[in-house]
C-alpha positions as CSV (number, residue, x, y, z in Angstrom):
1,X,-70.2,-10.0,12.0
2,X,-68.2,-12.6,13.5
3,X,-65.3,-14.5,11.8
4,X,-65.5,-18.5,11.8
5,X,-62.6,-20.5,12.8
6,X,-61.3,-21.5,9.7
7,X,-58.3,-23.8,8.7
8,X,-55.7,-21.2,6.9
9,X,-53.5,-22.9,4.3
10,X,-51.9,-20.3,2.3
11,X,-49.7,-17.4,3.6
12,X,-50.1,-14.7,0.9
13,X,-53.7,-14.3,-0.1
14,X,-56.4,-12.5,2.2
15,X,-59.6,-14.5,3.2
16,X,-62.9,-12.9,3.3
17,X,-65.1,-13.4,6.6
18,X,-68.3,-15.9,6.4
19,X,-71.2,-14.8,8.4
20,X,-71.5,-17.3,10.8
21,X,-73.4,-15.5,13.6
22,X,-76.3,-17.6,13.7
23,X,-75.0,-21.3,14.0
24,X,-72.4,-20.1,16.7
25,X,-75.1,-18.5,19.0
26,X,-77.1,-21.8,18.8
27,X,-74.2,-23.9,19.2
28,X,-72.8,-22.4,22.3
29,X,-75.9,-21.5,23.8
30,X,-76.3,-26.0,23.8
31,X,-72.3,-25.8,25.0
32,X,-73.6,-23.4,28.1
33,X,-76.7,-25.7,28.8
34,X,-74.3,-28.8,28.7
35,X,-72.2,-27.5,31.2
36,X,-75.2,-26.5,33.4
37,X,-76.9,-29.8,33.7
38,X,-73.7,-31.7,34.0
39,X,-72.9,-29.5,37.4
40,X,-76.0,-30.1,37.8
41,X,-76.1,-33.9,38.1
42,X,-72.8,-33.7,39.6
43,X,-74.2,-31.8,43.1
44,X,-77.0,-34.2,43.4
45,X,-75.0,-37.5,42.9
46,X,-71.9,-36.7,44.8
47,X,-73.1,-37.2,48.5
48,X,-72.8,-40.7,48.6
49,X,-69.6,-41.5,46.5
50,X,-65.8,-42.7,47.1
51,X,-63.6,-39.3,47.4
52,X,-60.5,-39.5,44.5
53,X,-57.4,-40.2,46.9
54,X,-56.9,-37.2,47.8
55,X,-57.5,-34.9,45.0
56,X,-53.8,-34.6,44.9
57,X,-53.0,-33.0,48.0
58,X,-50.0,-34.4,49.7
59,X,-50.1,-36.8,53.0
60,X,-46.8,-36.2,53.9
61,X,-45.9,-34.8,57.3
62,X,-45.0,-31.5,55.7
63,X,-47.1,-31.3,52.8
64,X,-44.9,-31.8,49.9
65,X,-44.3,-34.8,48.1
66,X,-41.5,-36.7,48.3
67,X,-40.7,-37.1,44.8
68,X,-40.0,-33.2,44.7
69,X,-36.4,-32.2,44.2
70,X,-36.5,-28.9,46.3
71,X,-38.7,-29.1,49.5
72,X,-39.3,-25.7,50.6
73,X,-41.7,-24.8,53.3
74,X,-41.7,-20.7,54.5
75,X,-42.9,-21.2,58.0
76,X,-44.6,-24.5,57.7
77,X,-47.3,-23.0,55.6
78,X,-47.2,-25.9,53.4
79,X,-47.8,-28.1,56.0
80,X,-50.6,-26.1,57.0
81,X,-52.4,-25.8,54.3
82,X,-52.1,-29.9,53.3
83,X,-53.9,-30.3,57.1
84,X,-56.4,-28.3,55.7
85,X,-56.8,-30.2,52.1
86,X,-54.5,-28.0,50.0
87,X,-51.7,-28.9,47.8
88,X,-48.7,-26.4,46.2
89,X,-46.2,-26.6,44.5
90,X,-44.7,-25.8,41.1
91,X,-41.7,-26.9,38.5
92,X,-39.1,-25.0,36.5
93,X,-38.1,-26.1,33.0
94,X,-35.0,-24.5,31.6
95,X,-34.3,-25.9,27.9
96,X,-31.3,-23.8,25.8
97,X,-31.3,-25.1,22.1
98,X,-28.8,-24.3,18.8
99,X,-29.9,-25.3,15.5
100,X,-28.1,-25.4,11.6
101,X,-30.4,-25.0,9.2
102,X,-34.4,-24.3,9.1
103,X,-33.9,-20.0,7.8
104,X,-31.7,-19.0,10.5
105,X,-28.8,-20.4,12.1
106,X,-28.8,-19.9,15.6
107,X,-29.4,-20.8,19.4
108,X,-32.5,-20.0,21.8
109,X,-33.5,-20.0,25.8
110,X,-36.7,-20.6,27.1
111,X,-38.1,-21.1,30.4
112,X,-41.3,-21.9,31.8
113,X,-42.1,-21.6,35.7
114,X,-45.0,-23.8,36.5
115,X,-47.1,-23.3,40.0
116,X,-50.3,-25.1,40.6
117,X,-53.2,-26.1,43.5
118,X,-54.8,-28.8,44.5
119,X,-57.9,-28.9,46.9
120,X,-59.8,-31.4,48.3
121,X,-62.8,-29.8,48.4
122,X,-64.5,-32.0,50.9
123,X,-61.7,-31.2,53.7
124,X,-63.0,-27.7,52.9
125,X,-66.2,-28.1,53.6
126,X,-67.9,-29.7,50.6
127,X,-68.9,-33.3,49.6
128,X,-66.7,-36.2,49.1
129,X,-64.9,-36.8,46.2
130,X,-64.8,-33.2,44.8
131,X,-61.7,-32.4,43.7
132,X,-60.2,-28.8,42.8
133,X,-57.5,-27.7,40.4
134,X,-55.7,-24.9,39.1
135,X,-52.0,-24.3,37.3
136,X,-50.5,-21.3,35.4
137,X,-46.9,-20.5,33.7
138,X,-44.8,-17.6,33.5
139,X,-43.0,-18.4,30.0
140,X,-39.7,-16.1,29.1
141,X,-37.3,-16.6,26.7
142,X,-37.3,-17.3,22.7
143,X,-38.9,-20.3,20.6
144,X,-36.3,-21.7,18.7
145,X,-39.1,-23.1,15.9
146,X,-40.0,-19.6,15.7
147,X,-36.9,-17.8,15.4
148,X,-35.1,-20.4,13.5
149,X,-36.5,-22.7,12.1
150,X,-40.5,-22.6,11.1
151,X,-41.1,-26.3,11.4
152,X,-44.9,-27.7,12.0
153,X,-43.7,-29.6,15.0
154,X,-42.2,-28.0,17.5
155,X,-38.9,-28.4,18.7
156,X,-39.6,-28.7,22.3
157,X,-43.2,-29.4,23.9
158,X,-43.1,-25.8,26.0
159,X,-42.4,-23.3,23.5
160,X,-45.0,-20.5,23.6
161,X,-45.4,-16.7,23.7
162,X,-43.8,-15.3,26.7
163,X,-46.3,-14.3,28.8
164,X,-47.7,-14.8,32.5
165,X,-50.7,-17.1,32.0
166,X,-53.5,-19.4,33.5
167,X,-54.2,-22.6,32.0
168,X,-56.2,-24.7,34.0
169,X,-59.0,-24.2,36.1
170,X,-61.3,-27.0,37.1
171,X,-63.3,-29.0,39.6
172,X,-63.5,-32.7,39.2
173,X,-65.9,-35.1,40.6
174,X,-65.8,-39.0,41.1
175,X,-68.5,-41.2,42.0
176,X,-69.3,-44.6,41.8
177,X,-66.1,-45.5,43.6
178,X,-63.9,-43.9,41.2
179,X,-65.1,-45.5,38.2
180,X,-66.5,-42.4,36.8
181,X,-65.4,-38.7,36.9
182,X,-66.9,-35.5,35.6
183,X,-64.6,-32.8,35.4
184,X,-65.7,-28.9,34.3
185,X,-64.4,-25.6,34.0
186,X,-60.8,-24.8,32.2
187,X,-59.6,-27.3,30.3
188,X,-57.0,-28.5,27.9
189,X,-57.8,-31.7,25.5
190,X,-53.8,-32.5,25.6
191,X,-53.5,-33.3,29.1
192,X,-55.7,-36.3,28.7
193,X,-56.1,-36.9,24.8
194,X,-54.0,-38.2,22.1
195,X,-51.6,-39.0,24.0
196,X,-48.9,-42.2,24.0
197,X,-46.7,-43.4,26.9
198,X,-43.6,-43.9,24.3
199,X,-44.1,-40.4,23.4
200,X,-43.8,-39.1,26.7
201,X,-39.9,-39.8,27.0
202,X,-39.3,-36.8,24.0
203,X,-39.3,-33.5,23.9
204,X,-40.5,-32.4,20.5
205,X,-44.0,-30.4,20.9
206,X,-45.1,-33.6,18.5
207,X,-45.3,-36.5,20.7
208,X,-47.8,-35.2,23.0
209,X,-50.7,-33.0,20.9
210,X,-49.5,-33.7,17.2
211,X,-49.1,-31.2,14.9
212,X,-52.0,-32.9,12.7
213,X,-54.5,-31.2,15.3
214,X,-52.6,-28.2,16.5
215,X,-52.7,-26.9,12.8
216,X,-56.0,-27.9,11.8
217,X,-58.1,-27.2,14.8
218,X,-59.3,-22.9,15.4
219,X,-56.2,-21.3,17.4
220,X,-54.5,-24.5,17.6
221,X,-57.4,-26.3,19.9
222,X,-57.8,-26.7,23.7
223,X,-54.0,-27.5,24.1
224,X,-51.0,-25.6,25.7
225,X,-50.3,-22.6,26.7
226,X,-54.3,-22.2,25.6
227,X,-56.9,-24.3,27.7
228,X,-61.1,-23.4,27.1
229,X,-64.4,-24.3,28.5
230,X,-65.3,-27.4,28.8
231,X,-66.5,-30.7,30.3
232,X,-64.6,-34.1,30.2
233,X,-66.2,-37.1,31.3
234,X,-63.7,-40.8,31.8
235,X,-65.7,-43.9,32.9
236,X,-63.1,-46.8,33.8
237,X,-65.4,-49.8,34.5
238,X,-62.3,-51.6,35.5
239,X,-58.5,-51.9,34.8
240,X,-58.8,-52.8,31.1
241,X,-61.2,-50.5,29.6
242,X,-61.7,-46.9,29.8
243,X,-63.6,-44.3,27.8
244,X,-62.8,-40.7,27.7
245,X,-65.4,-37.8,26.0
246,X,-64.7,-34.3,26.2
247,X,-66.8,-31.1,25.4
248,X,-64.6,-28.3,24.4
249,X,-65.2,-24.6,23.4
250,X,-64.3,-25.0,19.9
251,X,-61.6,-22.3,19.5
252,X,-58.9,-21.4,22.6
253,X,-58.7,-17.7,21.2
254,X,-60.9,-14.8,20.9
255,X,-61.0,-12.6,17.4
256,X,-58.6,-9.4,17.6
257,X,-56.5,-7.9,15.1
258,X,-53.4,-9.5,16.3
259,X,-54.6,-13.2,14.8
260,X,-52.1,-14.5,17.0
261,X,-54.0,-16.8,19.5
262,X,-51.8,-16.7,22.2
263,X,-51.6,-12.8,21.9
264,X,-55.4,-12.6,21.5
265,X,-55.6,-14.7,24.7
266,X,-52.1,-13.5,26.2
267,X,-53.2,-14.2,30.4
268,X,-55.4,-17.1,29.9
269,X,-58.5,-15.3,31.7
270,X,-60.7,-15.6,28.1
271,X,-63.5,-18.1,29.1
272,X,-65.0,-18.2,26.0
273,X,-68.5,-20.1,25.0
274,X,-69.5,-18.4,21.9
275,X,-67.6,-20.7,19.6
276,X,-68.9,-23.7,17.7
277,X,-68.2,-26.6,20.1
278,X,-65.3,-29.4,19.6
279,X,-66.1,-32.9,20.5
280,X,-63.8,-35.7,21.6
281,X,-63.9,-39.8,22.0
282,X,-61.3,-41.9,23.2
283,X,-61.5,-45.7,24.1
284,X,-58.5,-47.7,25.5
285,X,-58.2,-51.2,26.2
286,X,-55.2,-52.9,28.2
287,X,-53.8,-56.3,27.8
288,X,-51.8,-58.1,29.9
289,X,-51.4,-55.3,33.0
290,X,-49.8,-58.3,35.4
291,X,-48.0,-60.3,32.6
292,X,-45.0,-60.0,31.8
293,X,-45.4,-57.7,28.9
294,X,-48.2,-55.2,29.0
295,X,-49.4,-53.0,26.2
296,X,-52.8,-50.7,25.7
297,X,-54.8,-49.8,22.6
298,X,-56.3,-46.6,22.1
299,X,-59.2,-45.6,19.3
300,X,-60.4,-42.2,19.2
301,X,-61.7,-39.0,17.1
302,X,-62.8,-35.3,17.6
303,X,-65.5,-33.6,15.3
304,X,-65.7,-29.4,15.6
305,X,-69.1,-28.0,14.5
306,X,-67.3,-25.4,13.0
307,X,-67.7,-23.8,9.6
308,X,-64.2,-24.1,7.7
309,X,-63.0,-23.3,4.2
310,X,-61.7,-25.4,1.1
311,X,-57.9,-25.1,0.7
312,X,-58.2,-24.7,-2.9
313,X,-61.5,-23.6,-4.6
314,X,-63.8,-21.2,-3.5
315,X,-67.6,-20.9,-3.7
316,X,-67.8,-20.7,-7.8
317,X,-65.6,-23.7,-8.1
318,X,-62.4,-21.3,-9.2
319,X,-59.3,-21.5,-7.6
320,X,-58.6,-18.9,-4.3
321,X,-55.2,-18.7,-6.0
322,X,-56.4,-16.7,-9.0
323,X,-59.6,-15.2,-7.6
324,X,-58.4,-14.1,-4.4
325,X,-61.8,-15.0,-2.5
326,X,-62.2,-17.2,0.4
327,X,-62.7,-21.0,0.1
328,X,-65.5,-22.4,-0.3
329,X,-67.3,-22.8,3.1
330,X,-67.3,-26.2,4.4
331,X,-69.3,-27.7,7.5
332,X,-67.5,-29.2,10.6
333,X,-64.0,-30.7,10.7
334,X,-63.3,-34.3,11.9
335,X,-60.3,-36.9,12.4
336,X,-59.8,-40.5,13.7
337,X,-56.8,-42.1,15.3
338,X,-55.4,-44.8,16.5
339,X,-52.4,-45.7,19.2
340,X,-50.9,-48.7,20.1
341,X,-48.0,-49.2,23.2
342,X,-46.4,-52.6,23.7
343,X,-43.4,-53.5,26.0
344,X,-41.7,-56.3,23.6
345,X,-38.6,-56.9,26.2
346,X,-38.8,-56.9,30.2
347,X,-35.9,-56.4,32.6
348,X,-35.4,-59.5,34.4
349,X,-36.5,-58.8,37.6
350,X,-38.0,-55.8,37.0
351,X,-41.3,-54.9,40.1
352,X,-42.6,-52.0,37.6
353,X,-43.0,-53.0,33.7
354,X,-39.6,-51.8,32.8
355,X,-37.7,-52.6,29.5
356,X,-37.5,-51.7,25.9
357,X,-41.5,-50.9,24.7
358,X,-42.8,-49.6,21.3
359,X,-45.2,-47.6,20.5
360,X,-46.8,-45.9,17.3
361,X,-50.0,-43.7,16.4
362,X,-52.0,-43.2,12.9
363,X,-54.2,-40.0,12.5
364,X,-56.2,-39.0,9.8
365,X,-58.2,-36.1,8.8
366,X,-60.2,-34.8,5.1
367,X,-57.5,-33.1,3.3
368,X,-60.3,-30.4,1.6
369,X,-60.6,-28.6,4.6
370,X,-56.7,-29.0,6.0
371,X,-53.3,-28.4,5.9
372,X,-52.4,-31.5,7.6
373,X,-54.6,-34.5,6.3
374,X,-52.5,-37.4,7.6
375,X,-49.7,-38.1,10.6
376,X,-48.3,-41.0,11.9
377,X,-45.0,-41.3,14.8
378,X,-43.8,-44.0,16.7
379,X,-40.4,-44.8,18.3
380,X,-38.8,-47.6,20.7
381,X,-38.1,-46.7,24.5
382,X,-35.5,-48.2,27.2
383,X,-36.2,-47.8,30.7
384,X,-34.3,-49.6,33.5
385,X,-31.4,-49.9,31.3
386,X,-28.8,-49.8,34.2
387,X,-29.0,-51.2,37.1
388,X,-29.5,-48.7,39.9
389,X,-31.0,-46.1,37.6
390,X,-34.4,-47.4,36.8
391,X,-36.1,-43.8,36.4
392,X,-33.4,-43.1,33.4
393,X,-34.6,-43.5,29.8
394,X,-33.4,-43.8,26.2
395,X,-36.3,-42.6,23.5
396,X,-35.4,-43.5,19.5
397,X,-38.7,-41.8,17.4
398,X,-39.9,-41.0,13.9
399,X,-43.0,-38.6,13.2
400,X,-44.4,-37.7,9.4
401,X,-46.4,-34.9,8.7
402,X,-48.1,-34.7,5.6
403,X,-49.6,-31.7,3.4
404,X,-52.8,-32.3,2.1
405,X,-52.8,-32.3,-1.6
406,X,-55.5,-29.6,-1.4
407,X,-52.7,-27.6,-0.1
408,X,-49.9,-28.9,-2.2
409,X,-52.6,-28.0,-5.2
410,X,-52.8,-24.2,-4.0
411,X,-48.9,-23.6,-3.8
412,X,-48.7,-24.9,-8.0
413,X,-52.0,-22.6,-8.7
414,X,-50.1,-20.0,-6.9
415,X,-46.7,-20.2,-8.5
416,X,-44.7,-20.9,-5.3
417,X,-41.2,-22.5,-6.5
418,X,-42.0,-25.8,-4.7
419,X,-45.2,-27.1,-3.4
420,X,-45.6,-28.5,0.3
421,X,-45.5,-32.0,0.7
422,X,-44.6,-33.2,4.0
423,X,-42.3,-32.6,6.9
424,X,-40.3,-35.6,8.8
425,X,-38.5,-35.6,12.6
426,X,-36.1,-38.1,13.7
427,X,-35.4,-37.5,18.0
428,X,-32.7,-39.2,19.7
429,X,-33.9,-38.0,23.7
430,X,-32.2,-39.6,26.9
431,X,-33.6,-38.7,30.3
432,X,-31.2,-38.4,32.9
433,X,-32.4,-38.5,36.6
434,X,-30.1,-36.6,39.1
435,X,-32.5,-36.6,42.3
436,X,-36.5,-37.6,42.2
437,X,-37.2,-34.2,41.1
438,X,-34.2,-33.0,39.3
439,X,-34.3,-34.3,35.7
440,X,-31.8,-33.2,32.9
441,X,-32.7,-34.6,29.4
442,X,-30.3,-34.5,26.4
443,X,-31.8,-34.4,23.4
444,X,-30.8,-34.9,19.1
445,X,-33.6,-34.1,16.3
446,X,-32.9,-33.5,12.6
447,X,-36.1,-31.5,10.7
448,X,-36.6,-32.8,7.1
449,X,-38.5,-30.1,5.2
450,X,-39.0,-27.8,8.1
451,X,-42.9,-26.3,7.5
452,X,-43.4,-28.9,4.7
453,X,-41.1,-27.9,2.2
454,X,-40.8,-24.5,1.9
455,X,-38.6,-22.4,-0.2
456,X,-35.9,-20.7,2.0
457,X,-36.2,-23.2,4.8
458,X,-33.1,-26.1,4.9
459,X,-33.4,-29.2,6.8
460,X,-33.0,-28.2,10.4
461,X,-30.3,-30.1,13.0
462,X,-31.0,-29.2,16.2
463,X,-29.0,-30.0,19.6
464,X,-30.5,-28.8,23.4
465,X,-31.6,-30.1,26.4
466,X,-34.0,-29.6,28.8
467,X,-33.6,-29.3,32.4
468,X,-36.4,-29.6,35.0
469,X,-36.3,-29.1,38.4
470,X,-40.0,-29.1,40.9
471,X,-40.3,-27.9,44.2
């Protein structure tokens, strides 16, 4: 019997397995045939289309960009391999952090090598416009939310596991000169989904894939360190409108008696397609891209096919926090969301859009099936601030995470000394740019009610930086 992904909401009571063999043989058995046709399609069409520039691969003399902070080349192999349509290269993010408060007072390293490739696949031999793409990390060190602190969003956007890992592994084509791409194999929804350009300035795990879908989708969803199958489609018809759908194996993580994903995955090399199947939509329409002050609009969702469980009553109608049993089983999980990013002031002067912008996003999700039924951040930026530094940037933000009252129900049914409500972040973050390549970024956040209020846990101050330096 197979376990279904399910949305866990209390941390004491034991869960009984739902038989859920039969839906998740059908669904990924469609997920498999999906993935078929759309390489399919892909071979037939892609003789005739406009290549993506490059796929990625360098044209530098050497082959490595020039935005790089360290250019090493061992015996020109670089260069060689960009004449042949290969690009690599890598990054190395050091970020030491000390915290007061959360349930442990106390200061944490981690570090995350990055190396990745790039291929032009039609330089090797293959049609235009096929692109390749791989990455992995070798992660070290301690998480300081772990350790320290037990908040829902994450103190710094790399924390994981240590481990030596894959995470990517794709092949992207573009046809109809670039307006559409297909793109198939290992994926993650976060490096293209959800995501903000204010938010990208900070640090906290938050900003990019919130915590509202890391702790209500199986294993934390298709987002770092854990990428799954899948197929993302973008169709950009031209420079205003775009559209974004994704098919993803529904959970990251296989079942094993560890129940933590990233140990039941812990090198990346599951490739998974007997899970229910989680679908995502994104639209995005920009204003004003030559004006003076830009701004985009996003609108999206993601529905899992899943089977999940009620956070408070189980199949009778009692409540889990007397009877023990599992919730009651619920079909499919589901949220909506909205994003909005405005530059409101621009640098006189100024050739890219540089100046202070806003930015803010709204999710929501049903709180009988969730911990987290509702988040919202948003935050001003400052770029170009000095003159001479126009890569440097000062990020203000605010992100809420609330409980579900489901949730908030179960902790009073089950005698805990306070119930959950929420958990709030305020991040003070300024980029510094030494060299292209060679970034250091300061960074401030104070944790209200780290985990959502939880007995034990003190509101969390928390001081680091993060240093990053590719090559």
């Amino acid at each position: 019997m197979t376990r279904c992904p399910i949305a866990e909401s209390d941390r004491t009571t034991k869960r009984v397995p739902i038989d859920c063999d039969r839906p998740r043989r059908q669904l990924s058995l469609g997920l498999r045939r999906a993935v078929a046709a759309v390489a399919a399609a892909v071979a037939v069409y892609a003789a005739p289309t406009a290549a993506k520039a490059n796929c990625g691969v360098p044209e530098t003399p050497n082959g490595i960009p020039e935005e790089v902070a360290f250019k090493f080349d061992v015996g020109g192999t670089r260069a060689a391999l960009a004449r042949a349509g290969i690009g690599v290269g890598g990054a190395y993010y050091a970020e030491p952090f000390y915290n007061w408060g959360g349930f442990d007072e106390g200061g944490e390293y981690q570090g995350v090598l990055e190396l990745y490739l790039d291929a032009d696949m039609h330089k090797l031999g293959l049609w235009r416009g096929l692109c390749f793409h791989a990455n992995g990390f070798q992660i070290h060190g301690n998480s300081i939310t772990a350790a320290n602190i037990g908040s829902l969003m994450p103190v710094t956007s790399l924390e994981a596991t240590d481990a030596t890992r894959l995470f990517e592994l794709w092949l992207e084509q573009t046809i109809i000169k670039d307006k559409l791409s297909v793109r198939f194999g290992q994926l993650a929804a976060d490096e293209e989904f959800i995501l903000s350009d204010g938010g990208g300035y900070f640090i906290n795990g938050t900003w990019g894939w919130p915590s509202i879908t890391a702790a209500d989708l199986p294993s934390g969803g298709p987002a770092y360190p854990l990428a799954t199958p899948g197929v993302r489609v973008a169709v950009n018809p031209n420079e205003r409108m775009g559209l974004l759908v994704g098919v993803y194996n529904g959970d990251p993580a296989p079942e094993c008696a560890n129940e933590d994903p990233q140990r039941c995955n812990d090198n990346g090399l599951d490739f998974e397609l007997d899970d229910p199947p989680l679908l995502m939509v994104e639209g995005v329409y920009r204003y004003n891209q030559k004006g003076r002050l830009p701004g985009a609009v996003k609108v999206g969702g993601w529905h899992h096919w899943g089977e999940f469980e009620d956070q408070r009553f189980d199949s009778g109608g009692a409540l889990i926090a007397v009877t023990g049993n599992s919730g009651r089983p619920l079909d499919h999980n589901w949220g909506l969301y909205g994003i909005i990013d405005q530059l409101i002031w621009r640098v006189p002067g100024s050739e890219e859009p540089q100046g202070v912008g806003i930015f803010a996003r709204f999710i929501g999700a049903p709180e009988d099936r969730n911990l987290i039924d509702f988040y919202f951040d948003g935050g001003l930026t400052f770029t170009g601030m000095f003159r001479g530094r126009p890569n440097d940037a000062l990020a203000v933000g605010f992100a809420y995470t609330n409980i579900s009252d489901r949730v908030s129900a179960f902790d009073v049914d089950f005698g805990e000394p306070v119930a959950r409500n929420y958990e709030a972040l305020i991040e003070v973050a300024y980029t510094f740019q030494i060299n292209p390549g060679f970034a250091i970024q300061p960074d401030f956040q104070y944790i209200f009610q780290p985990g959502g209020n939880v007995a034990g846990q003190k509101d969390a101050t928390v001081v680091g930086a993060r240093t990053s330096i590719s090559f």
